[in-house]
ROSE-802509 format. One record per residue (C-alpha): residue number from 1; residue in one letter; x, y, z. Coordinates in steps of 0.5 Angstrom, whole numbers, plus 500, padded with zeros to 3 digits. Example, Ala and Ser with C-alpha at 12.3 -4.5 7.8 and 13.67 -1.06 7.14 Angstrom:
BEGIN
NODE   nr  rest    u    v    w
NODE    1     A  525  491  516
NODE    2     S  527  498  514
This chain:
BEGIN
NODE   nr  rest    u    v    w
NODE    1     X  368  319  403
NODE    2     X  364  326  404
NODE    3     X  368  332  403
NODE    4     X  370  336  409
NODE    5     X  367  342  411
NODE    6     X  369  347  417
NODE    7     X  361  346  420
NODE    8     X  366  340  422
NODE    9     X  372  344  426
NODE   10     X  372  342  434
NODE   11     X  367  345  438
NODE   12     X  368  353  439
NODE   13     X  373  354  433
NODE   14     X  368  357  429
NODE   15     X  365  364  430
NODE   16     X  363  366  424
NODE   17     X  363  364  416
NODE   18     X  360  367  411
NODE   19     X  360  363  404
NODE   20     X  357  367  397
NODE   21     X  354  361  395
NODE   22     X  349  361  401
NODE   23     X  345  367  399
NODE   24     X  340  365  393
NODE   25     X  340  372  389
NODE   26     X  341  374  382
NODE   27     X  346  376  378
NODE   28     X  348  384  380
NODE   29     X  343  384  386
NODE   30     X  343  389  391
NODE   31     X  345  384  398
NODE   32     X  342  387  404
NODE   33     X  344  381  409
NODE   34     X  349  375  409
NODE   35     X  347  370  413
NODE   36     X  353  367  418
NODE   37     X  353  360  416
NODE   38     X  356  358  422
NODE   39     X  349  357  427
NODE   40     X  352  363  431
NODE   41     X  348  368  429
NODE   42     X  352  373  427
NODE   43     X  349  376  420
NODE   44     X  352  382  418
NODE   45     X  348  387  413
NODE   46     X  346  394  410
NODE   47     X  340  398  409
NODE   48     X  343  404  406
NODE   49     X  342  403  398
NODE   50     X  347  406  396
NODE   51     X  352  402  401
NODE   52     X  349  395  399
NODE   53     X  355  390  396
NODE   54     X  352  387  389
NODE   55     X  352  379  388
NODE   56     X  355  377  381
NODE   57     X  354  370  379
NODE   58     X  359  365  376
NODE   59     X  365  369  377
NODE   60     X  369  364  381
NODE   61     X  369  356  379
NODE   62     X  362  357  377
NODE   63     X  360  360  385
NODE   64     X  359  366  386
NODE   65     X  362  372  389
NODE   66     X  360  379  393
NODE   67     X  362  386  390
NODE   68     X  365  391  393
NODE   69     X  366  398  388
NODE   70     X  372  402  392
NODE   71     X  366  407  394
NODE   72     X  362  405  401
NODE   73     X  359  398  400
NODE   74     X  359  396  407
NODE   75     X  356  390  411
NODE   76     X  356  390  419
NODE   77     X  355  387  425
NODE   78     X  355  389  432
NODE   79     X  360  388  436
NODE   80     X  362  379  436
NODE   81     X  363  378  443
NODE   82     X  367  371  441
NODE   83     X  372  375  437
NODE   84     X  374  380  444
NODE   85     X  379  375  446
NODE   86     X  384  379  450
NODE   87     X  390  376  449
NODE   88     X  388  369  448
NODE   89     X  388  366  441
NODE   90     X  384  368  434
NODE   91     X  384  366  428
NODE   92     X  381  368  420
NODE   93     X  381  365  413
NODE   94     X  378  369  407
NODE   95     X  378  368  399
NODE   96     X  378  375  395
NODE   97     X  380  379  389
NODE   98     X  383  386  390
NODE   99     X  382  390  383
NODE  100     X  386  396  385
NODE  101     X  394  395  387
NODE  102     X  394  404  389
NODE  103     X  389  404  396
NODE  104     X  389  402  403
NODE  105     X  383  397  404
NODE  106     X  380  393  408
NODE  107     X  377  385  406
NODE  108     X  375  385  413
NODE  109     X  376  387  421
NODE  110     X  374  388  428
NODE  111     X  377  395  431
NODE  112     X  382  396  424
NODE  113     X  388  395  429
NODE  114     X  385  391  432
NODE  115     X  383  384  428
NODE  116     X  382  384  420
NODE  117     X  386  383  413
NODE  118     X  388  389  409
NODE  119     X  392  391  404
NODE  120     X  396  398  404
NODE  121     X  398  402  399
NODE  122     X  404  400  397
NODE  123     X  401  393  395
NODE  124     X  403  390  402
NODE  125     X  398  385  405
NODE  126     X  397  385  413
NODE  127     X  393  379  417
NODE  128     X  392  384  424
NODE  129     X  392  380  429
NODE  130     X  393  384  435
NODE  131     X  395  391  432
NODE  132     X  399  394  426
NODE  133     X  407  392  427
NODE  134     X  409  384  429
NODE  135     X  403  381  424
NODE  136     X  404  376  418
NODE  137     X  406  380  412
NODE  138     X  405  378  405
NODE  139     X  409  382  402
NODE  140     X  408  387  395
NODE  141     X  410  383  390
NODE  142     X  409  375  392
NODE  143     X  402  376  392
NODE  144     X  396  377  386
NODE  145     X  392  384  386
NODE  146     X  389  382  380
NODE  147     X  387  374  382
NODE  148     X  383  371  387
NODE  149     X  387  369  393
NODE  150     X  387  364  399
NODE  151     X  389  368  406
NODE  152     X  389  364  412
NODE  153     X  392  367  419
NODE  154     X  392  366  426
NODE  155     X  395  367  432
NODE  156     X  397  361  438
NODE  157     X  399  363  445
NODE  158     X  402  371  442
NODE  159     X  406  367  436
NODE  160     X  402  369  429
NODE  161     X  402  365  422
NODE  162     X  399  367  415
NODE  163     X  399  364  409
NODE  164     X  398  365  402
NODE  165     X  394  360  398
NODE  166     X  398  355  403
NODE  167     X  405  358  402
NODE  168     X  408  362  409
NODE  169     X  408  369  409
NODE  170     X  414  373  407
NODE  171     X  414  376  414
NODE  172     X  410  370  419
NODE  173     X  412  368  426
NODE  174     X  411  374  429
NODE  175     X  410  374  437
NODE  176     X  404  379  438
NODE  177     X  400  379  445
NODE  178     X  396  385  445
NODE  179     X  390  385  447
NODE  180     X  384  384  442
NODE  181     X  378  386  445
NODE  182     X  373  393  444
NODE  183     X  366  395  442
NODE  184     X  368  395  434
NODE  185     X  363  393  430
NODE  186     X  365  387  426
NODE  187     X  365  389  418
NODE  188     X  367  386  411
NODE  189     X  368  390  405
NODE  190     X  371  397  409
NODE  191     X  374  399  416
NODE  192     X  367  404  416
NODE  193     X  363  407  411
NODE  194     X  368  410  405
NODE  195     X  374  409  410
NODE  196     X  378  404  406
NODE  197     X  374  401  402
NODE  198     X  375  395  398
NODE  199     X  375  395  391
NODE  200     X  374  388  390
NODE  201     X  370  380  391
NODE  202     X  369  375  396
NODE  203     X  368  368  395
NODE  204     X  368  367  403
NODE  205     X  370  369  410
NODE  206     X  371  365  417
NODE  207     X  373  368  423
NODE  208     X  374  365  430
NODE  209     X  375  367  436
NODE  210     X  379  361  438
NODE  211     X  384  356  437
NODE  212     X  387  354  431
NODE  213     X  392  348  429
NODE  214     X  395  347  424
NODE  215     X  392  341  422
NODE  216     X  386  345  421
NODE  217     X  388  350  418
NODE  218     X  391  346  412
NODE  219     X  384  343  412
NODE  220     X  381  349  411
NODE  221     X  386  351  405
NODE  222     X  385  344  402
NODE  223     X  377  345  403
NODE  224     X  377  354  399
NODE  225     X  382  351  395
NODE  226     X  378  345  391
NODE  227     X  371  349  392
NODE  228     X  373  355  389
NODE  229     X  378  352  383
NODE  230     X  385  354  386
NODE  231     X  387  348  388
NODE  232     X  393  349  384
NODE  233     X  396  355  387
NODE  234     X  397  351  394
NODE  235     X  404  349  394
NODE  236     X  407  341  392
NODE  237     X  408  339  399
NODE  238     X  400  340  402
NODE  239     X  397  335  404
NODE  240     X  391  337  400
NODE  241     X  394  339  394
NODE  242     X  391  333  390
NODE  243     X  385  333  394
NODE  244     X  380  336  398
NODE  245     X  379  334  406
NODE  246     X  375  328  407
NODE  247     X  372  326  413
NODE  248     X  370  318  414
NODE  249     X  364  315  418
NODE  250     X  366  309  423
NODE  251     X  361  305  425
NODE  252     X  362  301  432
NODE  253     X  358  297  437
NODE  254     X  358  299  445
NODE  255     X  353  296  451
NODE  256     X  349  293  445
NODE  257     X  347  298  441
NODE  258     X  350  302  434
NODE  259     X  354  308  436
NODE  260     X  356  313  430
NODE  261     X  362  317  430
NODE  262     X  365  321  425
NODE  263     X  373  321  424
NODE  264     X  376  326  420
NODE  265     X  381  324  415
């Protein structure tokens, strides 16, 4: 059975994702643009040298990753329309590594108070989903600075989950209906130019301005997991714990011809 990929989420789910594997670079380039993998357009990029990440081969179950140096690497795009999303629902998933446990950061976000995922200073990692009070928080402590984590969050009518390598944030369940919608540009690795900047890799981001159950945000663990080599710090009872989503190809026969169809598993 082929392995599950989120190209396979329901129609509309997936805004943008952006994978390090996509980029064909050699060890500690310079990364002027990071194609979004999702069909939709939405490149981020940098044409200042000197804020230009770097991409670092076989760092990450022999995959790569992009480098951020805690100074003013930054990549942006414009305004995504699809993440200006009002009240309504949003979701994000990410694979990083934070080398610093003593700044404020951010891996990514759409208007800082807005959308996005950061960590404090005080080592408290925050899934903004609406704002910077009633969000998933994971709390200093009961997460790895030093290792790479998978960070899954969303929010569904005005209730906000996050996830921790699959595992329910210390402080998740929250309700937030504050309107996400703003000119801000959508940017990785800083909320500006040397404004909060990360110190730290990215495997890869997904983000969409839609809807996300349950099932397919543990597909999405199951699928971060088993690529990037983490599978074992998914808790015991995930469903993709052993192994990694799969989808299956049913084959039927409809007016007299061959009618193909995939059925997730």
């Amino acid at each position: 059975m082929p392995d599950w990929d989120p190209s396979r989420l329901s129609a509309g789910t997936l805004t943008a994702w952006y994978q390090a594997d996509s980029l064909s670079l050699n060890d500690g380039d310079s990364i002027a643009s990071w194609a979004d993998s999702s069909g939709n357009g939405n490149d981020v990029a940098q044409s200042v040298a000197v804020r230009k990440p770097t991409f670092q081969t076989n760092e990450l179950n022999s995959k790569p990753v992009i480098r951020y140096d805690n100074s003013n690497d930054l990549l942006s795009d414009g305004d995504i329309a699809d993440l200006d999303v009002g009240a309504g629902d949003i979701w994000f998933a990410c694979v990083f590594k934070s080398t610093d446990d003593s700044s404020e950061q951010f891996v990514f976000e759409k208007d800082p108070n807005s959308f996005g995922l950061m960590t404090n200073a005080s080592g408290e990692l925050q899934a903004r989903l609406g704002g910077n009070a009633n969000i998933p928080k994971q709390s200093a402590g009961n997460w790895s600075r030093s290792a790479f984590v998978i960070v899954t969050a969303s929010r569904v009518s005005s209730s906000c989950n996050g996830f921790v390598n699959g595992d329910g944030m210390t402080t998740t369940g929250t309700t937030n209906s504050t309107s996400i919608s703003n000119s801000s540009v959508f940017d990785i690795g800083a909320r500006a130019v040397a404004a909060s900047p990360l110190n730290g890799d990215i495997a890869e981001v997904l983000v969409g301005g839609a809807t996300l159950d349950t099932n397919e945000r543990q597909k999405i663990e199951g699928y971060l997991a088993h690529k990037y080599g983490l599978q074992g710090n998914l808790p015991s009872d995930h469903p993709y714990k052993s192994a990694a989503p799969g989808y299956r190809v049913q084959f039927g026969i409809s007016s007299g011809l061959i009618d193909g169809g995939l059925i997730q598993a």
